[in-house]
C-alpha positions as CSV (number, residue, x, y, z in Angstrom):
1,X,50.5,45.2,51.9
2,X,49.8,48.8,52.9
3,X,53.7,49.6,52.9
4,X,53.5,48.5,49.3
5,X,51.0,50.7,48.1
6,X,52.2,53.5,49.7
7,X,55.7,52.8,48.3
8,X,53.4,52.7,44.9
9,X,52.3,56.0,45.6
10,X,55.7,57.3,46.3
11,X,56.7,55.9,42.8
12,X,53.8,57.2,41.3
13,X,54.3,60.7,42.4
14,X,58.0,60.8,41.4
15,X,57.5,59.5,38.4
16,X,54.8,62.3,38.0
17,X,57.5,65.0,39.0
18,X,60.0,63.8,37.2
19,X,57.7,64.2,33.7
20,X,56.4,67.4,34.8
21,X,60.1,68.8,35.4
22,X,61.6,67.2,32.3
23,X,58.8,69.0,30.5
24,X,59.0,72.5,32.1
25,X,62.9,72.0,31.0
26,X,62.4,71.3,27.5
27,X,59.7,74.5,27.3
28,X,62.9,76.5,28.9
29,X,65.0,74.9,26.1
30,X,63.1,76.1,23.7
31,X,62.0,79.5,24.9
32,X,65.8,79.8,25.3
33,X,66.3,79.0,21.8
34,X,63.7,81.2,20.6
35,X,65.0,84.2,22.5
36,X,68.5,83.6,20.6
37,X,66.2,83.5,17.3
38,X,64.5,86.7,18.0
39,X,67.5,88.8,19.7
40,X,70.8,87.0,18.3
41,X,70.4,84.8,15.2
42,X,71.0,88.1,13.3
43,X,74.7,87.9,14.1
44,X,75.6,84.7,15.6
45,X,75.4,81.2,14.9
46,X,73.1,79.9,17.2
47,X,72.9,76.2,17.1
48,X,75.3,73.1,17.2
49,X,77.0,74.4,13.5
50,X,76.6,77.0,10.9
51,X,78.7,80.0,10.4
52,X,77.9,83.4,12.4
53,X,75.9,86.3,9.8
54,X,78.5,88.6,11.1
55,X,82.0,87.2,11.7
56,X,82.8,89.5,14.2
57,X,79.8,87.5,16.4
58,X,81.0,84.2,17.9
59,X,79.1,81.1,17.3
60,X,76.7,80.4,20.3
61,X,78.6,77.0,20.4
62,X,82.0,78.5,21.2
63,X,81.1,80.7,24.1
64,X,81.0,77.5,26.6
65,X,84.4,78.2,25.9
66,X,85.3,81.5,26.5
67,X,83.2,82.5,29.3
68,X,80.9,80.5,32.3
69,X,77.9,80.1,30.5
70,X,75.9,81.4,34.1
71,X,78.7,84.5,34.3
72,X,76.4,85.9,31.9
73,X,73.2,86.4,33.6
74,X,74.0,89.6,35.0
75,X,75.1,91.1,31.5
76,X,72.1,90.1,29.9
77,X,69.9,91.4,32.5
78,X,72.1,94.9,33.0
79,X,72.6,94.8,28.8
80,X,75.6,93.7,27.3
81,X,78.3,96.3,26.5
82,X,81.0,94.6,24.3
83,X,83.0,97.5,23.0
84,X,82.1,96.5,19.5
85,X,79.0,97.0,16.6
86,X,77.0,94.3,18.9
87,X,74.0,96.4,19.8
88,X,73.2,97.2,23.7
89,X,69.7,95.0,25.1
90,X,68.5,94.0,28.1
91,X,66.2,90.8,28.7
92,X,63.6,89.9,31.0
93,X,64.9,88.0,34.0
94,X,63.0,84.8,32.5
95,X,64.2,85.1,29.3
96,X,67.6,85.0,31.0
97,X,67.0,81.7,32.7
98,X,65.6,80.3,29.3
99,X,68.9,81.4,27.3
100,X,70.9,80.5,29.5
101,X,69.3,76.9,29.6
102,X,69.8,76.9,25.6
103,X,73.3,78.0,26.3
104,X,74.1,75.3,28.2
105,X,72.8,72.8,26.0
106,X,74.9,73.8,23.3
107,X,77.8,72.7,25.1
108,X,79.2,69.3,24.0
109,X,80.9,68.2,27.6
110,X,77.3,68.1,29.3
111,X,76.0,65.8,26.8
112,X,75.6,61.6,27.4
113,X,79.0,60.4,27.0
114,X,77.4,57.9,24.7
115,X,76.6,60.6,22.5
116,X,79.9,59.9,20.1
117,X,79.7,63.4,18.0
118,X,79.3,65.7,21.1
119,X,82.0,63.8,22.8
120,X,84.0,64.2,19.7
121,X,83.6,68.2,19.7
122,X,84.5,68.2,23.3
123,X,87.6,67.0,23.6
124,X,88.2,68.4,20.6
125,X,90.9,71.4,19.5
126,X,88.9,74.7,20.5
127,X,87.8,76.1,17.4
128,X,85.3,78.1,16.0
């Protein structure tokens, strides 16, 4: 009986991290997303569709595409240099993390494979 409730317990306490996680990821989500709002949104697109303010600026859904999403920590932390009118910043190392989260979620091939639409768009022609 005791090896039950201590496998309870066990339970109980994953379950509890497993909430607490999934919630401190959805906060980075959406501090991520908010980061793009306040720095990017003026140029690029920044969510799943929409057309970039300044055509020059690729759709925050494309880059998955053209670079590793995590390759850019170290520009955004150094400031981005693109040899074009995007302006120079730098971000806090959390705000990093956080965009990089959003980033990543924006990507079609990590969604649920049950998810019909983001499957379509992933194996779909690259495009912007």
């Amino acid at each position: 009986m005791a090896a039950h409730s201590l496998s309870y317990v066990g339970l109980a306490f994953l379950l509890g991290a497993l909430t607490q996680a999934s919630t401190a990821s959805a906060s980075a989500l959406e501090d991520g997303r908010e980061v793009a709002v306040r720095k990017c949104s003026g140029c690029h697109a920044i969510a799943e569709d929409g057309v970039s303010p300044n055509a020059k600026a690729p759709p925050f859904r494309v880059l998955n595409t053209r670079y590793p999403i995590d390759a850019l920590r170290e520009s955004f932390l150094k400031g981005i240099e693109v040899g074009h009118e995007m302006p120079t910043f730098t971000l806090a190392p959390q705000e990093v993390t956080s965009l990089l989260i959003y980033l990543r979620s924006l990507d079609p091939c990590s969604k649920s494979s049950s998810d019909k639409a983001a499957m379509a768009r992933c194996f779909a022609p690259m495009k912007e």
